[in-house]
C-alpha angles and dihedrals in degrees: 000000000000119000089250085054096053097043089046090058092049086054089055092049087054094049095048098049096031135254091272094058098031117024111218097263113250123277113279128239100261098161112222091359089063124119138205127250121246117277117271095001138281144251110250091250088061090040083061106051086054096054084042092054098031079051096053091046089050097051091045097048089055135223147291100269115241090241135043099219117092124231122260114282117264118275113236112260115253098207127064113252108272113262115292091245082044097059093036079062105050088045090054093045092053098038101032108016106210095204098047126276092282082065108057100081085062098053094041093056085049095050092045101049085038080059087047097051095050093051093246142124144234111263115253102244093055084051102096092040092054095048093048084052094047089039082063099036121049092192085074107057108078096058095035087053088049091060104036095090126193094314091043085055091050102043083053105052084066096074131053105217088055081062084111096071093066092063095036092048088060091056102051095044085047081049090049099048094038081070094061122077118271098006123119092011097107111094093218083065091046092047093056102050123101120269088232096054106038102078086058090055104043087052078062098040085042089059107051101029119015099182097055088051091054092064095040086063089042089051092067108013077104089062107027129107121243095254089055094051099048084046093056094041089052078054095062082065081099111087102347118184142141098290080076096052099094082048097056093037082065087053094059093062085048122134097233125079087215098045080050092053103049087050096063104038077054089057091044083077100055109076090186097048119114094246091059098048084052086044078048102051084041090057100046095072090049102050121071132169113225148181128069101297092032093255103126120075124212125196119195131193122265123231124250115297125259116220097281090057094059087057100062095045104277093122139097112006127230116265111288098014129127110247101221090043101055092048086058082050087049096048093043088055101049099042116086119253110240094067088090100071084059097043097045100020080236139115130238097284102039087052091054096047090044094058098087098128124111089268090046086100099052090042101051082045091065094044094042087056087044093056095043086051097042097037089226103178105200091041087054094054089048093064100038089058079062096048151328121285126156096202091067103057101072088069085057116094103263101251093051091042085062094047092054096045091048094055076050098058087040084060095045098047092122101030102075091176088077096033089096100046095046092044094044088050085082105072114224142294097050120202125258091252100053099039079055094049092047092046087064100042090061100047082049089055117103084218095034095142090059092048090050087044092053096039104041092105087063092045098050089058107035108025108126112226087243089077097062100081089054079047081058099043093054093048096063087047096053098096112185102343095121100181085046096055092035088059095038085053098053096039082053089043102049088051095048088048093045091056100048083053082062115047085043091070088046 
């Protein structure tokens, strides 16, 4: 420890038990940086606000640095400096975040991939601001790393704690080129790659080009952990289709529980694989109609599974499940669902409201998990009519999705515990119609400070601009509802902010 450390941290002692039981320590030897003490003397109290002061100045004004020898110098940036009203923005929103500190993030994310986007960087002199955010945020890393261009890498491989940027920097360059034809797709270059950053870039491959990211995975799954391979599974969610059954037939013999497990809820979503046609010809003998006219529908359980059966996920139950009864949840996931009409002679909705036995639970479970997997529209709106459920609406089109969730807001107006979860059910960005109708519905609200409360993650990112007049209009009609106006004026703020981000790239 240096002498100024060690002086600094006297000071600090001095400070915490007080001047009478502990005197400041005298002013250390800085050379030219040194300073005089005060004429004729001072009280220790005195004595203590200097070396406070003289403390403060010396750590500002930085160290002696280990070694002698100066950095390279810095590499020409590649990327014009972001728009004037650009960069006055990012600099308000780190500096004086206009929708409140929780918001920034937010903001920051927008602005940076905004920058990104535009094929600009962040200006020199906010460099050092921004890295000390995203050192702190790691949600910030990523989109920081994509705009610091060649002098932000090398201002930050001066400091330790900016260590991060060299590895985030990677990824975001492996993203960028994993958009461009032909790049990223050689499994030497995949294999290289760091764990950390490859789901990221085989969402992007898979996008683009499904196949190609399918081998990627192939090429390592020998060598990869566990943990890789159920990662990289959970990525073919893209575009999944029945190309990528043989691939996730293979996961189903793997080694891991977990690697098994994603297999199988991935083949969950493919109706013609051959997985589902063996879950089909499981479920037939299980399922009867009955009563006089065939109407009524009876499940029984299934016996426990032979070997095969295991394979394909009908093995150890959850904790506290019945055993019989998660393997019919299992069955009734994995079958397609169209075997029911041929099983009960009814559409989606008769054959739902048909299943009222004692194994009607853990058989609408196991559709339930087949529709949400399938996004089967008419068999979503069948078991909503029986009951709520936020998973399914996304498998619903998109204008009668908003209808449904509104009737849903309109029957948890007092309960704010479900408000999240009804309002999030509707992917962003929300239409203008229905941003305008929610809004509404929440003024309308006896606890509408606590729904917006609950829902404001959801507002911040779908709102549509056409509800911000209504925002404006209930502002002025608060009173004097602090915490409601406080909130109303952030959420206005960030998405008038968030649009000016925008138009000042374009």
């Amino acid at each position: 420890m240096s002498d100024l450390d060690t002086w600094w941290r006297d000071v600090g002692n001095a400070a915490l038990l007080g001047t009478a039981r502990r005197p400041a320590p005298a002013l250390p030897d800085l050379g030219r940086a040194g300073v005089l003490g005060r004429p004729g003397g001072s009280s220790r109290e005195e004595a203590l606000l200097d070396a406070a002061a003289l403390g403060g100045a010396a750590l500002r004004a930085g160290r002696r640095l280990d070694h002698a020898d100066p950095p390279d110098a810095a590499p020409d940036d590649r990327r014009p400096v972001a728009p004037r009203r650009a960069v006055q923005l990012l600099e308000l929103v780190m500096t004086q975040p206009p929708a409140g500190a929780q918001q920034r993030t937010g903001l920051l994310v927008h602005w940076l991939r905004a920058a990104d986007d535009a094929g600009c960087r962040v200006p020199h002199a906010l460099l050092p601001t921004l890295l000390a955010l995203a050192t702190g945020t790691r949600g910030l890393r990523r989109p920081t790393a994509a705009v610091l261009d060649e002098r932000g890498r090398w201002l930050a491989g001066l400091r330790d704690e900016w260590s991060w940027v060299a590895d985030a920097s990677a990824g975001a360059e492996a993203r960028a080129l994993s958009r461009t034809e032909g790049a990223v797709r050689d499994p030497h270059d995949w294999a290289r790659l760091p764990a950390t950053d490859r789901v990221a870039v085989l969402a992007a491959v898979r996008a683009h080009d499904p196949a190609a990211a399918r081998e990627l995975v192939r090429s390592t799954w020998a060598t990869d952990a566990a943990r890789d391979r159920r990662a990289h599974l959970d990525a073919l969610r893209v575009a999944l289709g029945p190309d990528d059954e043989p691939l996730l037939e293979d996961g189903l013999d793997d080694r891991a529980g977990a690697v098994r497990e994603a297999a199988a809820e991935l083949l969950d979503a493919l109706p013609g694989s051959a997985r589902a046609a063996r879950m089909a010809a499981r479920l037939g003998p299980l399922v009867r109609r009955s009563g006089l006219l065939g109407r009524g529908v009876e499940v029984t359980l299934p016996d426990e599974p032979d070997a095969a059966g295991v394979r394909d996920g009908l093995g150890k139950p959850p904790p506290r499940r019945s055993a019989r009864g998660w393997w019919l949840e299992q069955i009734c996931a994995g079958a397609p669902l169209e075997v029911w009409a041929e099983l009960t002679g009814a559409g989606p909705s008769a054959t739902v409201g048909r299943l009222t036995d004692a194994q009607a639970t853990d058989a609408l479970a196991g559709i339930r998990r087949a529709v949400r997997a399938r996004r089967d529209p008419e068999w979503a709106a069948a078991l909503l009519d029986r009951g709520w459920d936020a998973a399914l609406v996304p498998a619903l089109p998109r204008e009668l999705r908003e209808r449904v969730v509104l009737r849903r807001v309109d029957a948890t107006t007092e309960r704010v515990h479900e408000i999240a979860a009804v309002v999030g059910s509707v992917d962003p960005p929300w239409s203008p119609d229905f941003s305008v109708a929610l809004v509404s519905r929440l003024r309308a609200s006896k606890v509408g400070s606590a729904m917006v409360v609950a829902s404001m993650p959801h507002l911040l990112v779908g709102l549509h601009p056409a509800a911000l007049d209504p925002l404006e209009r209930w502002i002025e009609s608060t009173g004097a509802d602090q915490t409601l106006m406080t909130n109303l004026r952030n959420l206005l703020q960030f998405h008038s902010v968030q649009r000016s981000i925008t138009e000042a790239f374009r």
